[in-house]
Structure formats: C-alpha cells, structure tokens
C-alpha positions in Angstrom: -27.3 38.8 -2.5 -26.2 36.8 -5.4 -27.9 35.4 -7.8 -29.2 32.2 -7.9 -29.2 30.5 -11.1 -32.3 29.3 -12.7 -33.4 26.8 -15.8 -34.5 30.2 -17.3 -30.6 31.8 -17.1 -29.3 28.3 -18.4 -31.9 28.4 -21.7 -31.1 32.0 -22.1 -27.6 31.8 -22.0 -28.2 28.6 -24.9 -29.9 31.1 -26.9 -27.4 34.1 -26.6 -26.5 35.5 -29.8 -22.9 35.6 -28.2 -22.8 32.2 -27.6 -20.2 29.8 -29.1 -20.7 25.8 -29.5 -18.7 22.9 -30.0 -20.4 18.7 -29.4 -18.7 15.6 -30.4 -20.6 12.1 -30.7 -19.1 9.4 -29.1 -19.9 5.9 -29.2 -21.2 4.3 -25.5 -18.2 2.9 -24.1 -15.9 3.4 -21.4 -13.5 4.9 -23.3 -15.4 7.6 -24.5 -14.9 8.8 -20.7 -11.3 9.8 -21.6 -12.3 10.9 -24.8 -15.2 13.3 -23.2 -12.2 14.5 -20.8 -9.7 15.4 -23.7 -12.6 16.9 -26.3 -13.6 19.2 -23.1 -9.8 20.0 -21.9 -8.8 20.9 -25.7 -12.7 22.8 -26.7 -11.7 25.0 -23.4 -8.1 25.5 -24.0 -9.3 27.0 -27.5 -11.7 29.3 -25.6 -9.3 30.3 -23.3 -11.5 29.1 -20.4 -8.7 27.4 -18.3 -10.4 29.0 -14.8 -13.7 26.2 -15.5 -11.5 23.1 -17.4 -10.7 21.0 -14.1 -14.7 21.9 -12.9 -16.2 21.0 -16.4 -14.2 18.2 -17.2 -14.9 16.3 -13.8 -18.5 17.3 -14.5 -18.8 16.0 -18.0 -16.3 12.9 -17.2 -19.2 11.9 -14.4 -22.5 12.5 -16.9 -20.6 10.7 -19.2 -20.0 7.4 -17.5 -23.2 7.3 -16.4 -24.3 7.9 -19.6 -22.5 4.6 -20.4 -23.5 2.4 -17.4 -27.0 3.2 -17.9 -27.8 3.3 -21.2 -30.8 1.1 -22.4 -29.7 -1.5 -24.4 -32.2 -1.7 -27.3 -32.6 2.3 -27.2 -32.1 3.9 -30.2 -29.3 5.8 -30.7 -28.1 3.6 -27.7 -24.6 3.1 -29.3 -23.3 6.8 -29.0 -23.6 9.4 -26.3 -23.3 13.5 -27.2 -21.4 16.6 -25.1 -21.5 19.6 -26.2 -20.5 22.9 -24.8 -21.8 26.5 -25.0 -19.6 29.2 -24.5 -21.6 33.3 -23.5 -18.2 35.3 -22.7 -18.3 37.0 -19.1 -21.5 34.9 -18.3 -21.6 31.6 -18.4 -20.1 28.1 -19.7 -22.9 24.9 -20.1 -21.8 21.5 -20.5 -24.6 19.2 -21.7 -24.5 15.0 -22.2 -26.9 13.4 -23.8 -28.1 9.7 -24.3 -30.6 7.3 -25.2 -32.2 6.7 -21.2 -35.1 8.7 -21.2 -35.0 7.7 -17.2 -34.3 10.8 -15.0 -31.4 10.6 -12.8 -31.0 10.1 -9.4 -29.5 13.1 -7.2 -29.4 12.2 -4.0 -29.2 8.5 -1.7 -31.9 8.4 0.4 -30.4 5.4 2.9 -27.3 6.3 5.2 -26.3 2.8 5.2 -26.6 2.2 1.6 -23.0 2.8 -0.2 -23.7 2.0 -3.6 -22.1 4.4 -6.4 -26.2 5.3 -7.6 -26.4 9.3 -7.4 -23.3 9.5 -6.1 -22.0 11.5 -9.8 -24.9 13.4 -9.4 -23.8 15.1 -5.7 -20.1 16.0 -7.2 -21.9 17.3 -10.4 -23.9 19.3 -7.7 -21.1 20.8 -6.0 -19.1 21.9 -9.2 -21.9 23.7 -10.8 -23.7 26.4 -9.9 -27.3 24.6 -12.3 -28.1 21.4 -13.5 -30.8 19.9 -14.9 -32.4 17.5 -16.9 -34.8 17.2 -20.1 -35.9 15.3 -22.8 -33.8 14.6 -26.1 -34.8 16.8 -28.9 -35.1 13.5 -30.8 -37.1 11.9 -28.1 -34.3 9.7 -27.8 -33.4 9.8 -24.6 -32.7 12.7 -22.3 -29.7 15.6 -21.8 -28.7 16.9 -18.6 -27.5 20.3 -18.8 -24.8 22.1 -15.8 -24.8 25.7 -15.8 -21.4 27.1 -14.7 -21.1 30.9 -14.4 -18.3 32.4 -16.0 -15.8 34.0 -13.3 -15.4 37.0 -15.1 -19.4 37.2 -14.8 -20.7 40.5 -12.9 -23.5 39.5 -11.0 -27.1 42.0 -10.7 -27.5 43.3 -7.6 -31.4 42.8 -6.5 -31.3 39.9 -8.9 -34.2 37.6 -7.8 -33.2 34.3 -5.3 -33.9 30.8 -6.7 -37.2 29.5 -8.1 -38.6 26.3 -7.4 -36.4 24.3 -10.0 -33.2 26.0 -8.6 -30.9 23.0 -7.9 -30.4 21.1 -4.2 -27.5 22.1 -2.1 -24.5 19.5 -1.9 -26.0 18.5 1.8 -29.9 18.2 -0.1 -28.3 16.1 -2.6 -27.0 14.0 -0.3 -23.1 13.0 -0.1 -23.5 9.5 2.3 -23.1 9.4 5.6 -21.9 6.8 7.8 -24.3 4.5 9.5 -23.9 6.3 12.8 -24.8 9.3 11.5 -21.3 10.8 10.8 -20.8 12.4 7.5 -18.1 11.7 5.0 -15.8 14.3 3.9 -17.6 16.6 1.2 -16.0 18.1 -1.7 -14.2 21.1 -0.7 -11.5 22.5 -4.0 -10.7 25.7 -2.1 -9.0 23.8 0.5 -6.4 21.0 -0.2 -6.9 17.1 0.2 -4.5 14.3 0.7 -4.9 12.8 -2.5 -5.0 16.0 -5.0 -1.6 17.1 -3.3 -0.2 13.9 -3.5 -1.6 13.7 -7.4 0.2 17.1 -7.7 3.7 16.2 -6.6 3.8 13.0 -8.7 3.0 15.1 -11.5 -0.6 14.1 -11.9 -3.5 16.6 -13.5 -6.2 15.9 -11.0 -5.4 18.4 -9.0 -6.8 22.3 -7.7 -5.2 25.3 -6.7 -5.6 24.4 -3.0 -3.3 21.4 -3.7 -1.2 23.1 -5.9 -0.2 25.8 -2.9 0.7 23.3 -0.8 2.7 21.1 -3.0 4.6 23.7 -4.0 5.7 24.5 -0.6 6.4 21.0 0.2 8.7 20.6 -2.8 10.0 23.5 -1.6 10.8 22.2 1.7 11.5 18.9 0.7 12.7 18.5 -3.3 13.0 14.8 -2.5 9.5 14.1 -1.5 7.9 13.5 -5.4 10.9 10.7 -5.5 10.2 9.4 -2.2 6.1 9.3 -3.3 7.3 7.4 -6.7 9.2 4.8 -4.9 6.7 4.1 -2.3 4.0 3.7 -5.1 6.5 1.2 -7.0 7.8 -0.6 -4.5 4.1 -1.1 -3.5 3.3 -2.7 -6.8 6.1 -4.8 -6.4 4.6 -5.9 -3.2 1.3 -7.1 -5.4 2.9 -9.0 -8.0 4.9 -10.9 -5.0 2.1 -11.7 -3.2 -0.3 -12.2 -6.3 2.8 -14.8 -7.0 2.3 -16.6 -3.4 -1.6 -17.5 -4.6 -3.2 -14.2 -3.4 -6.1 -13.0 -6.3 -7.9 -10.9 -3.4 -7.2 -7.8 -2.7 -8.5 -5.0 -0.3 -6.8 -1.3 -1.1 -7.6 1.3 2.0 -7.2 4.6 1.6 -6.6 4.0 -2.2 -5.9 7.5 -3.3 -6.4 8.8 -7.1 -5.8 5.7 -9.3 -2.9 6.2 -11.3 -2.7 5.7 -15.4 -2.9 2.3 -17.3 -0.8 -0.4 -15.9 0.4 0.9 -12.5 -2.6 0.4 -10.1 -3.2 -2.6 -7.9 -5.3 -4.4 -10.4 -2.6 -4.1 -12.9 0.3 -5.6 -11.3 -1.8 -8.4 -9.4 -3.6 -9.4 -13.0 -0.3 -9.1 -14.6 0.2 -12.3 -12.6 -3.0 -13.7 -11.5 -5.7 -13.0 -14.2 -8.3 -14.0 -11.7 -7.2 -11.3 -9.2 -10.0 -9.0 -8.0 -9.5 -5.6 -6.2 -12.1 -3.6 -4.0 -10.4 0.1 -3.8 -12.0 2.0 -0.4 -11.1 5.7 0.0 -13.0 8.1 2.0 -12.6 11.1 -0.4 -15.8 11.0 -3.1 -13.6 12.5 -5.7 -11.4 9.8 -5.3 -14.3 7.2 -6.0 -15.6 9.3 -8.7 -12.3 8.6 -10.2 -12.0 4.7 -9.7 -15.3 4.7 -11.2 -14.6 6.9 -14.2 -11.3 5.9 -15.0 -10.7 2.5 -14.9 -12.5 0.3 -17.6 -14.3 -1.7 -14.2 -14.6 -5.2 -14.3 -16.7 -7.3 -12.0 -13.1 -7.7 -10.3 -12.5 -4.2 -9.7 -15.2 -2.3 -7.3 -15.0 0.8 -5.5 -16.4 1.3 -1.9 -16.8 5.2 -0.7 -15.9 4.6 3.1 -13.8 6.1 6.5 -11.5 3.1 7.1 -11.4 4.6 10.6 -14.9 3.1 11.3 -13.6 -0.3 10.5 -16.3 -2.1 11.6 -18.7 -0.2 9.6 -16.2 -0.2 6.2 -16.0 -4.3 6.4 -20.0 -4.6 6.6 -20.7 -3.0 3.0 -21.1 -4.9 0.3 -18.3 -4.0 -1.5 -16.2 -6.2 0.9 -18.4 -8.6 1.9 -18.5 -10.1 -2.1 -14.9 -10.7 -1.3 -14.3 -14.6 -0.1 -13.3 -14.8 3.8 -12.5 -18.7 3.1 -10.1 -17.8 1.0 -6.4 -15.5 2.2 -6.6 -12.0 1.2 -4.1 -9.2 0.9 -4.8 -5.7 2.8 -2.9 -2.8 1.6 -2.2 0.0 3.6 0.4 1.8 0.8 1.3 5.5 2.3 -2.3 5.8 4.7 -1.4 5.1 8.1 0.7 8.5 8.2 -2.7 10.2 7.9 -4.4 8.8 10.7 -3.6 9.4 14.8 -2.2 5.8 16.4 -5.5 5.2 18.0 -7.4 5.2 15.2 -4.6 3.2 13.5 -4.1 0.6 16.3 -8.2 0.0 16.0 -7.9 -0.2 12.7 -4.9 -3.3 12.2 -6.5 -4.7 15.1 -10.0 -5.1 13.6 -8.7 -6.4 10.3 -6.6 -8.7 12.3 -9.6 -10.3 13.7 -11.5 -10.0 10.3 -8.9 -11.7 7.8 -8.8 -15.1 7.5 -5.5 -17.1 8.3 -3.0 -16.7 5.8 -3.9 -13.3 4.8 -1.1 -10.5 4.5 -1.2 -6.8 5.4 1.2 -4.6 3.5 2.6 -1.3 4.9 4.3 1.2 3.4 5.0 4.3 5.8 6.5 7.7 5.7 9.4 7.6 7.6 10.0 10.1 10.7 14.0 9.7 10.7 15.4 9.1 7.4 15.5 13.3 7.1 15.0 15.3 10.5 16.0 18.3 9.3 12.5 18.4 7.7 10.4 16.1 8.6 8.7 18.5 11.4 8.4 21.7 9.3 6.4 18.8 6.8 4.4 18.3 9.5 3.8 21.7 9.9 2.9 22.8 6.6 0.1 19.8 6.4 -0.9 21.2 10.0 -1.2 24.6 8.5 -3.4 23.2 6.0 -5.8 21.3 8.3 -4.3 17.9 8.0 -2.7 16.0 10.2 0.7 13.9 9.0 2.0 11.5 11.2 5.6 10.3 9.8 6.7 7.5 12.0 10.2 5.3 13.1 10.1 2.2 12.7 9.5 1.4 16.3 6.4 3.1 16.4 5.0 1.4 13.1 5.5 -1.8 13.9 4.1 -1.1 17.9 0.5 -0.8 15.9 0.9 -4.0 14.0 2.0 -6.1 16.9 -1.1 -8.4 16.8 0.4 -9.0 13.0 3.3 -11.7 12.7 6.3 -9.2 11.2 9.6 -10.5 10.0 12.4 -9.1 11.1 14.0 -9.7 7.3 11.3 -8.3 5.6 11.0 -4.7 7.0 12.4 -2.5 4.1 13.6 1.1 4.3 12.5 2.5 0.2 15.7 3.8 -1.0 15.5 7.0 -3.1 17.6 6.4 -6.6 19.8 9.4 -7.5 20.7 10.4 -4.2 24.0 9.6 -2.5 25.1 9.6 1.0 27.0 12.7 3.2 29.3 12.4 5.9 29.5 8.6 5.4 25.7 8.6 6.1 23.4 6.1 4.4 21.7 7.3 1.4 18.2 9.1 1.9 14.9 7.1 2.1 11.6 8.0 2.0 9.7 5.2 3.7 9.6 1.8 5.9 8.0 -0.8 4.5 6.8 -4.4 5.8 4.5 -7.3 5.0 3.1 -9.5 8.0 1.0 -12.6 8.1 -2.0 -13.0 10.0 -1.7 -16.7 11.1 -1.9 -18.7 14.5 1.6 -17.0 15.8 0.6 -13.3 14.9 0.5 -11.6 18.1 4.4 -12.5 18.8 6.6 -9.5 18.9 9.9 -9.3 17.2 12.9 -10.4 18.7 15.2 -7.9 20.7 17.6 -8.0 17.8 15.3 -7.8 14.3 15.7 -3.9 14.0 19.7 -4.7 14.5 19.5 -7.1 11.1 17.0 -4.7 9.3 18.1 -2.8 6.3 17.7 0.3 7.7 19.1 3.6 7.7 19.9 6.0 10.7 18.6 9.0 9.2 20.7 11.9 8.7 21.7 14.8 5.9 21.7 14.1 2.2 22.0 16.0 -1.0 21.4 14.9 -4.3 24.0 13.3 -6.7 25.5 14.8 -9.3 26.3 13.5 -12.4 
C-alpha cells in the first residue's frame, strides 16, 4: 500500500538538509496571479522539475487568487502576498502562499444547490496534490497553506503507515458540486483528455496535459487544418460580439465557454471594445475551466463565472449567476463551437428552453463544426474523440438549423467560416471549418426557412482540399 502523506512528511521534507528554496513577495492584486504563474513555471524550469510545473502552477495560481479576493483589508502586511517553493530531490516538491487572513479556508461546499466559486479552489488544489494544509503565519500575520506534491522520481516504503487524522479529504470529501438533482459535475481527471485542454492544445495554448496532448496530436495528424479551422471559428465569433454589442446588446450569456483565451480576445473584450457597459456571465461545466475564468481574467462585477451542465437548462438558468442578468432587457446567447459536443436531444432541449427563457429581441449565436466541408475525415475525427470517451457530433447544415427551428434564422445570415491559406481542388470550393448563424427570438421565431434559403447561402459542398502554396 502506498503511502499516505501526512503534515509530519510535509514539515520533514521543509526541514531536509537537501532541500532547495526559492519565495517572491508580491503585492495583493490580480495581477500577481500571472506573476505567481511565471515565478513558479521559471523557479521549476531551473530545477528541472517540468513533470510537477502544470500541477504546481494551477495549484499556486488558485491559493493565490484567493489570497487576493480574500485578504482583510486593514491587515497588516495586507498589501503583498508570499509563494515560496521547496525543492527535496526524489521526494517531494511544496508550494506554500501566504497572506494576511488569518481565516482558515474553506475545502468543501456543503449545499448541492449552492454554485458559488467559495471552496471551489480548494477541491482542484485537492485533486493536484497529494497534502495540503493550513497554519498560521510565522509573523502572526495571517496564515500559509502549504500543498505537498511527491516527487515522481520518489520511491515509496513499503509498510509505510496509512494516513493519520490530518491526512487530507478525497476530491469526492472535499466536495466538487453537484447538480441540484443529485447528478455530479465532471471531476478533474488530467490522465484522461477534456474538450477544452485539447482544444487549448491545438490553438497553441499552455493549459493543457498529456492526455490532451495525445489526442491533439493525432487530430493534427488526421486533420492539419483543424487548429485554422478552431482560430476562425473563435474569430469570427468575436466578430459576432462586436456586431451585436453594436445592435445595443451589453448582455451576454457564453455556454460552454471553454478556457478563456489571452488579453483582448474573449467575449468581454470585443463586446466592451464597443459597449463599455457590456457584462458577460461565462458557464462551462469543466471546474478547471472556471478555475481559469476566475484566475485569469482581472473580474469585474460585469464578468462572472457560473460552474454548470448547460444540458440541465432549467437548472443552469436558476443560479444566480444568470439570474443577476436583466430579463427586461434583450440578451445575446452564445453557443461558439458547443453544440458539436452534445447528442441532438440534449441540444434540441437546450435551444428550446432558452427560447422560452430569453426575452424578445434576444439573439442566439451558433457557430458549428461542419460534417461536409471535409468527408474524407470528418468520421475518423469522430472516431478518435470516440476513442477517447467523448462524443463529437459535426453537423450539415440541415441538421443545425433542424434544432434551432423555434429560433427565427435568416437565410442570408448562415455563414460557412472560410479557412484563409487554403485553395480549392478540382474546381471545388475552398475548405471550411464551420457553419455559422445568428437568429432572433421574437414573435415570428418558430417559422422555418423557406424551401430556397440553403440555395442563396454561402455555402460550400464539401469536397477535397490541400493547402496553398506560396
């Protein structure tokens, strides 16, 4: 049996004579969350500790910002927080933030139907380490919370005793939410791969695990189009914002949100670049995703995250994330590259209960892999995500806009997302990597489009398609 780490390992591996330290002071902003990222990727980079950065920097990125949110404001030492790191070779790696709350923190949510961000840090902390607790501030200052992470090269005792009394909660003790009908949201899982962290990998994003890595490499493989086709569906969705944004629209729902991207190109961004006022609620049903919208973007009361299934509609529109938002008022629903993930049932429920939800005027934007711009792979795609436990759903156009028929669709605006740097075969048009269309919700939603709307769409027949040369 393995060992189960202890507060005892933790202050013995502090006190090692082999142990190596590094701590910066930063002062309590948001900022400092990047900062506390970059310090912990470099500090580990110079240890040659790559197999714990992604682990230790989530983990210190979370303490961190809540480190910030909560610190008492006429603390002492309130204006700064600490990390340090301690380094025992071929045992163990702890990451320690202090600040000036002396309060304890909160690791676990004891109501199902409560969705508020409180403890929620605390449960991905759990999961990534294999220790953590917390203790007073040698100054009296405040407190530090220490995670104990054991070093992979580590050999483990055999007959080394289980866990004492302090050991810390399992992920399920410390309480990941669950839905209010009693049906648990996705846990953190890094040896398998999720939507987001693959998508974040073929973009070219960091936030991202070997799992995801695996699997985006064989999807470039199969399809070395597919990081352009994610990159134009991503900017022709912020184009979509800052049109609507221009039409009067400051409100903003994002479902299935996915990692947020860096400065200037997330929903908040292009809709403020236009409307100051504009506010955002981001939903996504993958907690490191939320940890992210949390710790990455400088939050404003108009930007809020919401840790929910969009599946369970009815459920997802009755937290308080969405209810601040103003139903009086038309609001914009973004459904940017998540419908592929979800079966038509669950879709169908899901445009058809924010149908009835939205007030008149309101817009839904789509943007949808497409199933026939490249059938020569879309079904081995299919397969490889299938492979991998997740189910991908490319549509044709038909098909996408069957689900939004209570939605009022225009024929003109349905828009296949052309992929620049490609050219046409054959005579063929050139490759795209996604349908796109925004519909109203208004007194005449419900009408279908006319027998000849696909005939005056700009959209292409699908086909084979290489890339161009210079």
């Amino acid at each position: 049996m393995s060992h189960r780490i202890t507060r005892s390992d933790l202050l013995r591996a502090l006190d090692s004579p082999a142990a190596v330290s590094a701590c910066v002071a930063l002062p309590s902003r948001l900022e400092s969350v990047r900062q506390t990222r970059r310090f912990v990727s470099d500090q580990l980079g110079r240890w040659g500790c790559e197999s714990l950065t992604d682990s230790t920097v989530r983990i210190c990125s979370e303490l961190a910002a809540n480190a910030v949110t909560h610190a008492e404001p006429h603390a002492a030492g309130r204006d700064e927080i600490l990390v340090s790191l301690t380094f025992v070779a071929g045992e163990a790696l702890i990451a320690q933030v202090a600040d000036s709350d002396p309060s304890p923190p909160v690791p676990k949510i004891t109501r199902p139907r409560d969705l508020a961000e409180s403890g929620r840090g605390l449960s991905i902390v759990t999961k990534l380490c294999d220790y953590w607790s917390t203790s007073p501030r040698s100054d009296g200052q405040g407190k530090t919370i220490s995670a104990y992470l054991r070093d992979h090269q580590q050999a483990l005792a055999p007959g080394a005793p289980p866990a004492g009394p302090d050991r810390v909660p399992s992920e399920d003790a410390a309480g990941l939410v669950a839905e209010p009908d009693g049906t648990a949201l996705p846990q953190l899982d890094f040896s398998k791969p999720a939507v987001a962290r693959v998508c974040d990998y073929v973009t070219g994003g960091t936030d991202n695990y070997p799992a995801d890595r695996a699997l985006g490499r064989q999807l470039l493989a199969l399809a070395p189009w597919l990081d352009r086709a994610a990159a134009a569906a991503r900017a022709h969705g912020q184009h979509v914002v800052r049109h609507l944004a221009s039409q009067g629209i400051v409100q903003f729902l994002d479902l299935g949100c996915g990692l947020p991207r860096r400065h200037g190109h997330n929903v908040h961004d292009a809709a403020q670049e236009v409307q100051r006022e504009a506010s955002v609620v981001y939903v996504d049903r993958d907690p490191m995703v939320q940890a992210h919208v949390r710790t990455v973007f400088e939050e404003t009361p108009r930007e809020m995250g919401l840790h929910a299934d969009i599946t369970l509609a009815e459920d997802m529109l009755a937290q308080p994330a969405i209810a601040r938002l103003d139903r009086r008022r038309p609001m914009a629903v973004l459904l940017h590259e998540v419908l592929p993930w979800i079966d038509d049932d669950k879709a169908r429920h899901l445009l058809d209960t924010l149908r009835s939800w939205v007030p008149d005027g309101s817009f839904l934007s789509v943007v949808h892999a497409a199933a026939d711009s490249y059938p020569e792979s879309t079904p081995d795609l299919v397969a490889l995500y299938q492979e991998a436990g997740i189910l991908y759903r490319p549509r044709t156009l038909e098909q996408l806009l069957a689900l939004a028929a209570d939605w009022d669709v225009a024929g003109p605006g349905i828009t296949a997302v052309p992929l620049e740097g490609l050219r046409a075969v054959d005579d063929r048009e050139p490759l795209y990597g996604s349908y796109a269309f925004t519909a109203c919700a208004s007194e005449s939603a419900g009408r279908r489009l006319g027998a000849n709307a696909l005939a005056h769409t700009p959209v292409a027949a699908g086909g084979a398609y290489r890339e161009a040369t210079p």
